[in-house]
N, C-alpha and C positions, 0 to 999 in steps of 0.2 A: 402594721409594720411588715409583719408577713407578705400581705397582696403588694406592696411597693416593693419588696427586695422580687416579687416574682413578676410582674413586670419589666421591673430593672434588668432581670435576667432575661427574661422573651427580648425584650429591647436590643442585646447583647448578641444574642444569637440572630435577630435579623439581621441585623448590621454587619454582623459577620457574615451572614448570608448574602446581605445586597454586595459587600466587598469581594466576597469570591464570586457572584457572579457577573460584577463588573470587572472585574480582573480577569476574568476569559472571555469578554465581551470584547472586550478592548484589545489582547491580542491579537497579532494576524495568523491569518489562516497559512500552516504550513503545510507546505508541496511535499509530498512521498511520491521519490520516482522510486519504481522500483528497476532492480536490475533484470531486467530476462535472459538467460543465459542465450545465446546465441543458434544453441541445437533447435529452442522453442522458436526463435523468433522467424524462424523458416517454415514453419508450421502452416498449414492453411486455417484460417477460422472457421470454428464449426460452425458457429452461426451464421452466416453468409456464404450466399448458394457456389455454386462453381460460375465461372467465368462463359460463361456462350464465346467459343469459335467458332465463325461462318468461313466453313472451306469452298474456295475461289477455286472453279474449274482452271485446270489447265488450257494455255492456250501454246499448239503446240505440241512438241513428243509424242513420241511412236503409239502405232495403234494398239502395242501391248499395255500401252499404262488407261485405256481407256476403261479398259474393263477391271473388277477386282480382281489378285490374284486364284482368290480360292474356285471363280468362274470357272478359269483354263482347264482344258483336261490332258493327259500326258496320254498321248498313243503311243510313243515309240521313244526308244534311246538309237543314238549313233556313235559307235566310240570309233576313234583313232588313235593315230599314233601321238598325237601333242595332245587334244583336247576331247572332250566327253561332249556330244551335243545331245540336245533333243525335242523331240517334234510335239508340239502342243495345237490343240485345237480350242479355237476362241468360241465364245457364245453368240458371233455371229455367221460361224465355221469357216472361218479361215484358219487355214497351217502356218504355224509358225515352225521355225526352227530356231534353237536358242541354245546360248550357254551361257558359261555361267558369269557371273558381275554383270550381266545387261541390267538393264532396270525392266520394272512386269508391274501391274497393277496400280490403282487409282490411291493407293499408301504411302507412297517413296518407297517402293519394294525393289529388291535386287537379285536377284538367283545369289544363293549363298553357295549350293553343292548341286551337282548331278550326279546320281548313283544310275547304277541296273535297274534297280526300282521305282527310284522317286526322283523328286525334285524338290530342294528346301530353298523356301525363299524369305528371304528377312524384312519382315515391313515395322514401320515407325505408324503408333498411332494413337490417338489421345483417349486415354481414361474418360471415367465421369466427373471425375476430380479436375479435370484440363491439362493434365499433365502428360509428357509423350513417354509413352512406353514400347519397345519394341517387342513384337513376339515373330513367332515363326508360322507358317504354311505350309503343308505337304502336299505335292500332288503325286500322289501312287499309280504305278501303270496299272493297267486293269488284269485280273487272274488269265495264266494263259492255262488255255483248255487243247489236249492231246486230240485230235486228228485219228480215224480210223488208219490211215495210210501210213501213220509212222511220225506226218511233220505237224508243227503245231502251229497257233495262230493265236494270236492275242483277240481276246473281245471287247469287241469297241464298245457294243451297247449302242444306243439312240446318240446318236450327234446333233 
């Protein structure tokens, strides 16, 4: 009598077994969207590389954007009464004169300031990420060096 009531009981609990796992067999499979907040979903995936930009030569515009900005080198300031200019020499040795807003270099670069000293130029340009970042450029006039005679003279160095 024993071996049949334990039977009877394994018997019980399969059945209840084959019932719950046909009761979740037979369910359908439900969707979890989840929500991503918005700050994330701007995010770049880490898992997938950066995007490849292939930058398209200009065709066109001045022979200042030919070259990079940080090439040019600044020999000379010209100040006046309205605007501050100044004279730049290209890596193919041409002189420019320039001021300031023209556009300079193979970036979208623009002369942002002309000082006595320097020249800051603001270029646009793409991270590793592919995203555009702007930074800046300085081109420094060169040390000037005093003159036995009293006058001085700026050193150019090798052009």
């Amino acid at each position: 009598m024993n071996r049949n009531i334990f039977f009877i009981f394994l018997f019980l609990i399969n059945s209840n077994l084959l019932f719950i796992v046909n009761s979740i067999a037979i369910e359908e499979p439900r969707r979890v969207e989840l929500a991503i907040p918005e700050r994330f979903a701007k995010l770049r995936d880490p898992f997938r590389g950066p995007e490849i930009v292939v930058k398209v030569a200009k065709v066109g515009g001045s022979e200042l954007e030919k070259y990079s900005a940080s090439e040019f080198k600044m020999i000379g300031v010209i100040t006046g009464p309205e605007k501050v200019r100044a004279m730049l020499v290209s890596p193919g040795g041409k002189t420019y004169f320039v001021s300031e807003k023209m556009k300079i270099g193979v970036n979208s670069g623009y002369i942002k300031r002309i000082t006595v000293e320097k020249i800051v130029i603001k270029e646009t340009v793409l991270n590793p990420l592919g995203q555009k970042e702007s930074h800046e450029v300085e081109l420094r006039l060169p040390p000037v060096t005093q003159l036995q005679s009293g006058t001085s003279i700026s050193t150019i160095g090798e052009l």
